[in-house]
FIVOLUM-590623 format. One record per atom (N, C-alpha, C): residue number from 1; residue in one letter; atom name; y, x, z negated. Coordinates in nm, 3 decimals. Layout:
FIVOLUM-590623
NUM_A_CA_Y_X_Z
...
END
This chain:
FIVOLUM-590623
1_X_N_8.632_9.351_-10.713
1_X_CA_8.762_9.413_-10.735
1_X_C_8.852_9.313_-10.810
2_X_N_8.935_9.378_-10.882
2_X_CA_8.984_9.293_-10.939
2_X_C_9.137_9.186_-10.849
3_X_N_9.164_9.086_-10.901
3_X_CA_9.276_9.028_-10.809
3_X_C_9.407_9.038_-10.916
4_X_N_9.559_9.132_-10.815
4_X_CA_9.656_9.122_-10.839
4_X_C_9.716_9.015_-10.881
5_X_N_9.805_8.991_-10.970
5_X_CA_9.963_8.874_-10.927
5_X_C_10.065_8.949_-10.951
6_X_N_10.127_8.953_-10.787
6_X_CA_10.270_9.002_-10.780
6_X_C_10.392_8.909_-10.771
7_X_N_10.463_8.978_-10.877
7_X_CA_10.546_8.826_-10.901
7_X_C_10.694_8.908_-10.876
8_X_N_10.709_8.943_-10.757
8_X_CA_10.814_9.051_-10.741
8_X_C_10.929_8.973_-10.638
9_X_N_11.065_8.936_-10.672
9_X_CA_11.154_8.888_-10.613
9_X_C_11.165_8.973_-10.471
10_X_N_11.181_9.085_-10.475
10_X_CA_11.242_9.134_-10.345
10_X_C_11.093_9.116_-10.257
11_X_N_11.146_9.055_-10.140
11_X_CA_11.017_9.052_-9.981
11_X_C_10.981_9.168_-9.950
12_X_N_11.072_9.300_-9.960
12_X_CA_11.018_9.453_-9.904
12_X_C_10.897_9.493_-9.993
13_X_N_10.940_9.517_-10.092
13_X_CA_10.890_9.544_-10.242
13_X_C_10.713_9.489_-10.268
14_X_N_10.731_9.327_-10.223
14_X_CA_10.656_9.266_-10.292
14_X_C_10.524_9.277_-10.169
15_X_N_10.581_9.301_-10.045
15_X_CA_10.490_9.316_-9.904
15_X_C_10.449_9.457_-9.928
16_X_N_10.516_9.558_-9.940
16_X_CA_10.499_9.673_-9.951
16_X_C_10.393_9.696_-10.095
17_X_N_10.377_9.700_-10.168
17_X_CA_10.282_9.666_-10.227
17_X_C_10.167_9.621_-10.231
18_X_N_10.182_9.477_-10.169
18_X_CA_10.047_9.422_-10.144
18_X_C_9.964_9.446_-10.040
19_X_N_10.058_9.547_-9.992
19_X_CA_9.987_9.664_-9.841
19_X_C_9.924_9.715_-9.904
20_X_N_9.959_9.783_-10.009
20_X_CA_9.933_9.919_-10.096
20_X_C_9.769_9.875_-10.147
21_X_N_9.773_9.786_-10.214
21_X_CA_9.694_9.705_-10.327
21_X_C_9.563_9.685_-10.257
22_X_N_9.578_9.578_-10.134
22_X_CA_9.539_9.537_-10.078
22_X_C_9.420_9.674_-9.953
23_X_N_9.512_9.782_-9.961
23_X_CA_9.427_9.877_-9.887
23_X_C_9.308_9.977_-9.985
24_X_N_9.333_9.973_-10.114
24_X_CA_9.294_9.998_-10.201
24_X_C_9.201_9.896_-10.270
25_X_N_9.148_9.779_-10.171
25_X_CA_9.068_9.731_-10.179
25_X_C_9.102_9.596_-10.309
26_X_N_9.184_9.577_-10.381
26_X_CA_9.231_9.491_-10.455
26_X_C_9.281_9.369_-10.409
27_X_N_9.269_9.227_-10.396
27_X_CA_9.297_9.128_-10.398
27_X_C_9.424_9.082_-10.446
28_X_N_9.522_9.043_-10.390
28_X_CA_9.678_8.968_-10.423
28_X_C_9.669_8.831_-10.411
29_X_N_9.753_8.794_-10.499
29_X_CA_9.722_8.693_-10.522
29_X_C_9.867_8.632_-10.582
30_X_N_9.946_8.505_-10.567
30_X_CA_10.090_8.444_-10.654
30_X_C_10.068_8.403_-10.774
31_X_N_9.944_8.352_-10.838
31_X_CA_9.909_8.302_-10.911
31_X_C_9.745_8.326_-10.990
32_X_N_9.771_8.314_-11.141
32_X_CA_9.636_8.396_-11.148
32_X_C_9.630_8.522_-11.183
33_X_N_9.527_8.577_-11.173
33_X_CA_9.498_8.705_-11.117
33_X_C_9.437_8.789_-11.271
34_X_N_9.412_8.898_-11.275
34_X_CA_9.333_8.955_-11.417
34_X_C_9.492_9.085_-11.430
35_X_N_9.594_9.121_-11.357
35_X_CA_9.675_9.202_-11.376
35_X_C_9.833_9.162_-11.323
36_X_N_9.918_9.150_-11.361
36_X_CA_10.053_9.055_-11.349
36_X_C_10.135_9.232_-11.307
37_X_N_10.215_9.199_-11.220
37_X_CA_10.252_9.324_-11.156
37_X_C_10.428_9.278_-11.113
38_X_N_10.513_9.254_-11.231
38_X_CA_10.641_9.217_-11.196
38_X_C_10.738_9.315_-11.159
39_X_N_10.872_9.270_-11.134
39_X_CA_10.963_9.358_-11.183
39_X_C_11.095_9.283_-11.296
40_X_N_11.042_9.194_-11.311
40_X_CA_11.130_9.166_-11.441
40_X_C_11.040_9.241_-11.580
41_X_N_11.146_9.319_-11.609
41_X_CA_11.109_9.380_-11.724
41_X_C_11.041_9.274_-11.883
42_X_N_11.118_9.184_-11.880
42_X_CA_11.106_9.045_-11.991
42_X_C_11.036_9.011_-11.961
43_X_N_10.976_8.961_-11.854
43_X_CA_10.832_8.924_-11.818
43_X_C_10.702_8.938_-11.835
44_X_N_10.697_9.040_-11.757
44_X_CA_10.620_9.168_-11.836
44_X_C_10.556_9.159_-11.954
45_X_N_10.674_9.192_-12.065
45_X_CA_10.656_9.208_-12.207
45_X_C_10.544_9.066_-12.261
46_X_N_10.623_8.938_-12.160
46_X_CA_10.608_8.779_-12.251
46_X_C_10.442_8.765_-12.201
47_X_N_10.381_8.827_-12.066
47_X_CA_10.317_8.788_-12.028
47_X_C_10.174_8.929_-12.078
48_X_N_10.210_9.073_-12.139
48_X_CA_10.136_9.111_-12.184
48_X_C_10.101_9.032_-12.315
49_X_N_10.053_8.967_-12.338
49_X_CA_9.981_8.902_-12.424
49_X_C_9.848_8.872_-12.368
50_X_N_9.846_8.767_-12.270
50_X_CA_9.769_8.742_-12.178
50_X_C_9.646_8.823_-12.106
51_X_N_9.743_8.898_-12.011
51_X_CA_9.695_9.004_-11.912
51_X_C_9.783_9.126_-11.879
52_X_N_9.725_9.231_-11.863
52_X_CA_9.775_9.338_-11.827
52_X_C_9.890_9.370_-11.740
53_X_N_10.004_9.379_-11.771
53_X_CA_10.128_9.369_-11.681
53_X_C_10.204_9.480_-11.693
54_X_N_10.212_9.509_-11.560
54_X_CA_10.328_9.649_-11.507
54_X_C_10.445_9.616_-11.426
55_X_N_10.490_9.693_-11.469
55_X_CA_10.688_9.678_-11.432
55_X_C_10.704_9.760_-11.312
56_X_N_10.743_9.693_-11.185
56_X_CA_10.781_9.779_-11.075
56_X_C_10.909_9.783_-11.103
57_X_N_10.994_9.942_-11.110
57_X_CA_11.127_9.995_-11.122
57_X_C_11.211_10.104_-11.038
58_X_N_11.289_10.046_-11.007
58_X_CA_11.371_10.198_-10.911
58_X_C_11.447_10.274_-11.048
59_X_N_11.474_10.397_-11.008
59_X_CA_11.497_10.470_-11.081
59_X_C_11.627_10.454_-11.224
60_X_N_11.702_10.354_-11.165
60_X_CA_11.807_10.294_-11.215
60_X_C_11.788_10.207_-11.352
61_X_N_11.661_10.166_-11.296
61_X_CA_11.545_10.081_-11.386
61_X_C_11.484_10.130_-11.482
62_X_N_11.505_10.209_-11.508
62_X_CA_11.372_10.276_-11.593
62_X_C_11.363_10.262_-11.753
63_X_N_11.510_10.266_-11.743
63_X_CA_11.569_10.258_-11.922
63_X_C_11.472_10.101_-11.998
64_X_N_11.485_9.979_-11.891
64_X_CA_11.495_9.905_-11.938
64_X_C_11.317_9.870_-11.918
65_X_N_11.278_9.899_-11.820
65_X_CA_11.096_9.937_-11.834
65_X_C_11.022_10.006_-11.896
66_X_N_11.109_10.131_-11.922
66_X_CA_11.036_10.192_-12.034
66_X_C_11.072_10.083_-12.185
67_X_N_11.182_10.059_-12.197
67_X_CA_11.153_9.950_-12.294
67_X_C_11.068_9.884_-12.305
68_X_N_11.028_9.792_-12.178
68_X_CA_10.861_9.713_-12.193
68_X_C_10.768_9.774_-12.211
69_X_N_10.749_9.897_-12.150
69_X_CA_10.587_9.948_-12.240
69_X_C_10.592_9.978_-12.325
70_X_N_10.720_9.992_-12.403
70_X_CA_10.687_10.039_-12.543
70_X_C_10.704_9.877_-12.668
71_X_N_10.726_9.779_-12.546
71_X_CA_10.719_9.647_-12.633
71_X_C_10.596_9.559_-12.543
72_X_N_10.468_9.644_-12.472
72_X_CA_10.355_9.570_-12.450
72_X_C_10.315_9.612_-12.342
73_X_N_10.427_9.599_-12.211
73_X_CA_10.381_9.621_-12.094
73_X_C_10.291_9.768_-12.070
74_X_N_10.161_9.761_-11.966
74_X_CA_10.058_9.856_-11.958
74_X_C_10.098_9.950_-11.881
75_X_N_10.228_9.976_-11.831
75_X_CA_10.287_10.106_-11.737
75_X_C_10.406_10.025_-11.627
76_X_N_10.440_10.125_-11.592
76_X_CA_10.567_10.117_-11.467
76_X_C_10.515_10.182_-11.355
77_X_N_10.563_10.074_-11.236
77_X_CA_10.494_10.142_-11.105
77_X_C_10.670_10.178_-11.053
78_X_N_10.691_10.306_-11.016
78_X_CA_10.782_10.381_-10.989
78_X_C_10.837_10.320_-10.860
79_X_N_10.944_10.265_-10.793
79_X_CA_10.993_10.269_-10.641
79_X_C_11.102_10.374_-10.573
80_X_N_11.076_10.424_-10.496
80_X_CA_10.992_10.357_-10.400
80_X_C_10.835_10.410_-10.379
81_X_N_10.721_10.318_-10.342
81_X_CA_10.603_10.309_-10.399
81_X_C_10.536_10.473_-10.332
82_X_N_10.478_10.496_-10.418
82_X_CA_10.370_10.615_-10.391
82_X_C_10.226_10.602_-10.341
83_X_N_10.183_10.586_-10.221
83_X_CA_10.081_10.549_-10.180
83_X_C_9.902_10.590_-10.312
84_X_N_9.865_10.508_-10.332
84_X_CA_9.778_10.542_-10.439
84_X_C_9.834_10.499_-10.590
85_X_N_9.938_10.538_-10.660
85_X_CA_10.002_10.508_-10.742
85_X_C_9.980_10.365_-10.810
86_X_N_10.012_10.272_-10.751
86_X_CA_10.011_10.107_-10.779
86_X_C_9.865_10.109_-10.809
87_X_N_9.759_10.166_-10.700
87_X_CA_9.607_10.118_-10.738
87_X_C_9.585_10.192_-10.870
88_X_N_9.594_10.278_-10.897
88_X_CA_9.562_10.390_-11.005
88_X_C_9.620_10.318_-11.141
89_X_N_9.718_10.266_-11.113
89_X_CA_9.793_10.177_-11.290
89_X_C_9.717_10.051_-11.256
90_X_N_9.667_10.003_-11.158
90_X_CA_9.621_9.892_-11.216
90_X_C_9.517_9.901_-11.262
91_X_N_9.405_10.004_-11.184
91_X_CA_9.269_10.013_-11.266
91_X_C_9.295_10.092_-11.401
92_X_N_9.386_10.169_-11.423
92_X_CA_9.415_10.205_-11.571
92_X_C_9.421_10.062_-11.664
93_X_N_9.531_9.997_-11.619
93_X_CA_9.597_9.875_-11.725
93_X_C_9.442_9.817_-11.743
94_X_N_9.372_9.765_-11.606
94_X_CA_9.239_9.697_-11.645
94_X_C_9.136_9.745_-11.747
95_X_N_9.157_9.894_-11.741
95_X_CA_9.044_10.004_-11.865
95_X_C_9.094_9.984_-11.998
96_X_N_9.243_9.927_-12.028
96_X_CA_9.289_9.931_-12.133
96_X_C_9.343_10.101_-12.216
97_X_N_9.327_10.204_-12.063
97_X_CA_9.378_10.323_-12.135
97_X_C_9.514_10.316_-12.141
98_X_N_9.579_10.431_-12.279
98_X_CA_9.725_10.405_-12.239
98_X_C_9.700_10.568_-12.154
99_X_N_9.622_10.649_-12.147
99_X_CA_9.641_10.818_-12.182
99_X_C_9.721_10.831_-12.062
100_X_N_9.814_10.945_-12.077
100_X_CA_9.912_10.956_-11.976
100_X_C_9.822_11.009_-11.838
101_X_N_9.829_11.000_-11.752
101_X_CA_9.774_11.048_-11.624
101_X_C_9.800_11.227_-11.543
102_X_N_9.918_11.274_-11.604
102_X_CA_9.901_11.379_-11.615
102_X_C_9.802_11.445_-11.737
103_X_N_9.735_11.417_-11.793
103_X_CA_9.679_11.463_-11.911
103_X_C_9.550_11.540_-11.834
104_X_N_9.540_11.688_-11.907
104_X_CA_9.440_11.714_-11.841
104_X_C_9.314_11.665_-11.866
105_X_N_9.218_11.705_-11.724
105_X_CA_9.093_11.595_-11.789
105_X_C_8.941_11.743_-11.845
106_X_N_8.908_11.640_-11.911
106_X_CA_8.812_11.773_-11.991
106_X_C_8.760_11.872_-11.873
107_X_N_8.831_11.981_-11.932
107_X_CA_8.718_12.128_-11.880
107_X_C_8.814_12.204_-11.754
108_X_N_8.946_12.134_-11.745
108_X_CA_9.052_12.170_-11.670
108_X_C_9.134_12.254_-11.715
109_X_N_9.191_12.352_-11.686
109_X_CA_9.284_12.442_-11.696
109_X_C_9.363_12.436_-11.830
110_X_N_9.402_12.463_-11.964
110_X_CA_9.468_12.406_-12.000
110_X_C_9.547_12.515_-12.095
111_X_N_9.608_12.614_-12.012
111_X_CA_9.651_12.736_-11.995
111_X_C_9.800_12.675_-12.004
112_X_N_9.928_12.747_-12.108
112_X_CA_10.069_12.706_-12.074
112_X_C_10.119_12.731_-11.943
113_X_N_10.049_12.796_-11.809
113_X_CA_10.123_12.803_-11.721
113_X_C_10.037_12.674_-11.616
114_X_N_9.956_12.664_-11.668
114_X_CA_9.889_12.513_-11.589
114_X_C_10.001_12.396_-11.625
115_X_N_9.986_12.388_-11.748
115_X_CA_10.099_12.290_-11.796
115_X_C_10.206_12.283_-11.747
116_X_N_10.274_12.420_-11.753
116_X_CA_10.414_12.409_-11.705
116_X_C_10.349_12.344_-11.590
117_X_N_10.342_12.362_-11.475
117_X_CA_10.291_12.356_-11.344
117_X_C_10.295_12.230_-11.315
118_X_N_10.203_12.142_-11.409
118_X_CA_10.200_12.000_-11.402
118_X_C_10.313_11.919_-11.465
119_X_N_10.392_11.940_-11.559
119_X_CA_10.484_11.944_-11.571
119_X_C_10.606_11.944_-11.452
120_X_N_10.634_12.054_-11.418
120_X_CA_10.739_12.098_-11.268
120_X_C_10.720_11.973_-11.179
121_X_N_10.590_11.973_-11.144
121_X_CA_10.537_11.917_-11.073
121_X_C_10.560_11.734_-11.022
122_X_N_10.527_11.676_-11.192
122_X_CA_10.523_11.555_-11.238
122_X_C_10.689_11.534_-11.240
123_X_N_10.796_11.618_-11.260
123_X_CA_10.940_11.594_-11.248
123_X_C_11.009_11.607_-11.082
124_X_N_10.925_11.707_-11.012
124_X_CA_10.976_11.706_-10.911
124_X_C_10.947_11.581_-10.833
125_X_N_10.798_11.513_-10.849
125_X_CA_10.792_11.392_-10.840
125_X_C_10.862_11.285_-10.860
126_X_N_10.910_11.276_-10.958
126_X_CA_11.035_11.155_-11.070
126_X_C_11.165_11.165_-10.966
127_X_N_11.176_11.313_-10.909
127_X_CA_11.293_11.357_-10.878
127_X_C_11.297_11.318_-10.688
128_X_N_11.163_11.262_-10.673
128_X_CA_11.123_11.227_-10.518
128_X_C_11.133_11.326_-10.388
129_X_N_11.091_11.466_-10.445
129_X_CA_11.042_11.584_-10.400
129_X_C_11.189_11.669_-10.372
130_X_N_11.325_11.616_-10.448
130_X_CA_11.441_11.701_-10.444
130_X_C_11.418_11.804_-10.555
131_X_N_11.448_11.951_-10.475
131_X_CA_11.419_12.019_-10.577
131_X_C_11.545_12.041_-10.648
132_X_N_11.668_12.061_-10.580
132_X_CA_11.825_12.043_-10.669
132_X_C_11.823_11.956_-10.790
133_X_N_11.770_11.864_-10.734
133_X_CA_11.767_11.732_-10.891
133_X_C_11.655_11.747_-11.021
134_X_N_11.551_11.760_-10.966
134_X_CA_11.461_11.801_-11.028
134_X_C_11.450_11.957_-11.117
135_X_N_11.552_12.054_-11.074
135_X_CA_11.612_12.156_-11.167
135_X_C_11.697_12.124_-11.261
136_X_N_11.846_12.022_-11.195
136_X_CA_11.881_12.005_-11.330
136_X_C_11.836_11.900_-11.402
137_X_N_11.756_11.772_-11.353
137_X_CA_11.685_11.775_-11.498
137_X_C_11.592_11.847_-11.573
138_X_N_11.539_11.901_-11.523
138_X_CA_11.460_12.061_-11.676
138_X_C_11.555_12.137_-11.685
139_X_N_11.662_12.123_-11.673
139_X_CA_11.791_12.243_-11.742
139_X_C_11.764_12.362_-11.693
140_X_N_11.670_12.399_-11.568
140_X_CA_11.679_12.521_-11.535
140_X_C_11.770_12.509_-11.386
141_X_N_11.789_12.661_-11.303
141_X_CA_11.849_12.667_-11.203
141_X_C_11.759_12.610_-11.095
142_X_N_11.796_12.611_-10.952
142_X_CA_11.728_12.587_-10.871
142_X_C_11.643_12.682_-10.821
143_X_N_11.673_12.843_-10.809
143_X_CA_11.598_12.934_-10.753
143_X_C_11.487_12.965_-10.892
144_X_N_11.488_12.980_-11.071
144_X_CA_11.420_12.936_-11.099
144_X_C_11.266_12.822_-11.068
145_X_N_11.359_12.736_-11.037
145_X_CA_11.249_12.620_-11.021
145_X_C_11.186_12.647_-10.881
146_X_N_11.206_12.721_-10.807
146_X_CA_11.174_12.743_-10.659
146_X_C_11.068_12.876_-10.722
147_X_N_11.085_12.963_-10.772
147_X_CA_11.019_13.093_-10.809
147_X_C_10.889_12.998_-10.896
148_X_N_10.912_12.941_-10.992
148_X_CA_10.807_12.958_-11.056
148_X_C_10.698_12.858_-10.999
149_X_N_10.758_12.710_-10.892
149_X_CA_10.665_12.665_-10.767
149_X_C_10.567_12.764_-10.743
150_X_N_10.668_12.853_-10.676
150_X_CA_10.567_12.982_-10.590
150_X_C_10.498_13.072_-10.650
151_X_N_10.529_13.147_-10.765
151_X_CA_10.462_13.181_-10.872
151_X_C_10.293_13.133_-10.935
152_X_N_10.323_12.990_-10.951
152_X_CA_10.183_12.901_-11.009
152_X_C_10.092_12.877_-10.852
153_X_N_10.129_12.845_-10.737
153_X_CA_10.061_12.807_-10.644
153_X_C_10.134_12.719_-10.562
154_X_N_10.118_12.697_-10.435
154_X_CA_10.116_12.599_-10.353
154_X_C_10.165_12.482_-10.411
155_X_N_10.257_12.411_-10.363
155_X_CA_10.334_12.284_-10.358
155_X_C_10.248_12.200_-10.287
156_X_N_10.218_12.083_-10.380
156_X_CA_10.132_11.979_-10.258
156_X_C_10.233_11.896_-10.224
END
C-alpha cells in the first residue's frame, strides 16, 4: 500500500484522516511518503512536482484549491471528510488519472436522466445532504429538487 504524508496544521483534521487512510489500509506517515496530502493550497502546487498532492478544503476553501489543481495539485479532499473519499483520491492521484469520478464508467447508464441524477446527486453532496442549499445552487426550487430525487430513484 502505498504511504501517506499528511502535512495538515489542524490536530482534528489531520487525526481524522489518518483514521480514514489508515482504515483503508494506507500507511501515514510526517515525512516521505509517495502522496503529500496538505491543506495549504501553495504547497500543494510547489510540491506537485515531486509527488502527487491533494488539498484538504472546507467549503470556504475551495476557490483557492481549486486554484491548485488547476496549477498541479492531483484533487481536493472535501471537509468535513467523507468516509472512503480521502482513500479513493489518493489511489486516483497514485494512477495519475485526472477523469472526474462522477464520470460514467463504460457500459453504465448514460441516459440524460442518469446524468441529471448524478449530477443532483454529486451537488447535494457539495451541499452536505441539505436539500434547501443544494436547490439554490442548481437554480431550481426546492420541491423541484425533491420531485425529481423521487422521480429518478431512491436517495442513498
Amino acid at each position: 500500500m502505498p504511504t501517506v504524508r499528511l502535512d495538515i496544521a489542524d490536530p482534528v483534521t489531520r487525526l481524522t484522516l489518518e483514521a480514514l487512510l489508515r482504515a483503508a489500509g494506507h500507511t501515514v506517515c510526517r515525512d516521505g511518503g509517495d502522496v503529500l496530502v496538505t491543506d495549504t493550497p501553495r504547497h500543494a502546487v510547489e510540491a506537485a512536482a515531486a509527488v502527487p498532492a491533494l488539498v484538504v478544503a472546507m467549503p470556504a476553501g475551495l476557490p483557492e484549491a481549486a486554484a491548485a489543481v488547476a496549477a498541479g495539485a492531483a484533487g481536493i479532499i472535501h471537509l468535513p471528510p467523507v468516509p472512503g473519499e480521502a482513500a479513493a483520491l489518493v489511489r486516483r492521484a497514485l494512477s495519475g488519472s485526472t477523469a472526474d469520478p462522477d464520470t460514467p464508467a463504460p457500459g453504465e447508464d448514460l441516459s440524460l436522466a442518469a446524468a441529471e441524477r448524478r449530477h443532483l446527486l454529486r451537488v447535494l453532496r457539495l451541499c452536505h445532504g441539505n436539500r434547501a442549499e443544494a436547490a439554490r445552487v442548481l437554480g431550481i426550487g426546492r420541491n423541484t429538487l425533491w420531485r425529481k430525487l423521487r422521480d429518478t430513484g431512491p436517495t442513498p
